[in-house]
C-alpha positions as CSV (number, residue, x, y, z in Angstrom):
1,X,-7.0,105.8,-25.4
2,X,-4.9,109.4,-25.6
3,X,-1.2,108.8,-24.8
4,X,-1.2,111.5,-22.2
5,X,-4.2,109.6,-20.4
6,X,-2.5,106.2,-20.3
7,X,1.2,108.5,-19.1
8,X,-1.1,109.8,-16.1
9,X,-3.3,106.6,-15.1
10,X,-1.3,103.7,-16.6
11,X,2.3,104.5,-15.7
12,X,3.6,101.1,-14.4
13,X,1.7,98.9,-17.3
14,X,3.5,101.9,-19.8
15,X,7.2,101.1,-18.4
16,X,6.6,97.2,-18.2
17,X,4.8,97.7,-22.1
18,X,8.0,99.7,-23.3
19,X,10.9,97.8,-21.0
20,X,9.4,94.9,-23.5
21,X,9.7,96.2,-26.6
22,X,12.4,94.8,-28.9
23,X,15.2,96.9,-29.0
24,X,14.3,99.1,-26.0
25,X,17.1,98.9,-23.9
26,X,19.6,99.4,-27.1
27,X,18.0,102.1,-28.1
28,X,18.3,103.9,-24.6
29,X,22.0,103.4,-24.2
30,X,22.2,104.7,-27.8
31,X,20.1,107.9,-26.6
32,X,22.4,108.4,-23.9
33,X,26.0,108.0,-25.2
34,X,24.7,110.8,-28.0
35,X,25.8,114.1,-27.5
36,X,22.7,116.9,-27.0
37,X,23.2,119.3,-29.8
38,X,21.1,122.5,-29.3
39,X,18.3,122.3,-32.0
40,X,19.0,125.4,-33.9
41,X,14.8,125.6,-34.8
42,X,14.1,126.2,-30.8
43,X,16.3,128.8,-31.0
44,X,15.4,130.5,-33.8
């Protein structure tokens, strides 16, 4: 199944699937204590 299908019809089972994957919830408090540095290759 394409990812983008399953982000459109299968939202809630997506959250629940990735709320139970190991190391989830560390990695998203990592992600947000990081500062957003511009990426100098979108600017280019």
């Amino acid at each position: 199944m394409n990812f983008f299908r399953v982000l459109r019809d299968r939202q809630e089972a997506l959250i629940r699937t990735i709320g139970l994957t190991r190391f989830s919830r560390e990695e998203l408090h990592v992600a947000a204590e990081e500062p957003i540095e511009e990426d100098r290759d979108l600017n280019a």
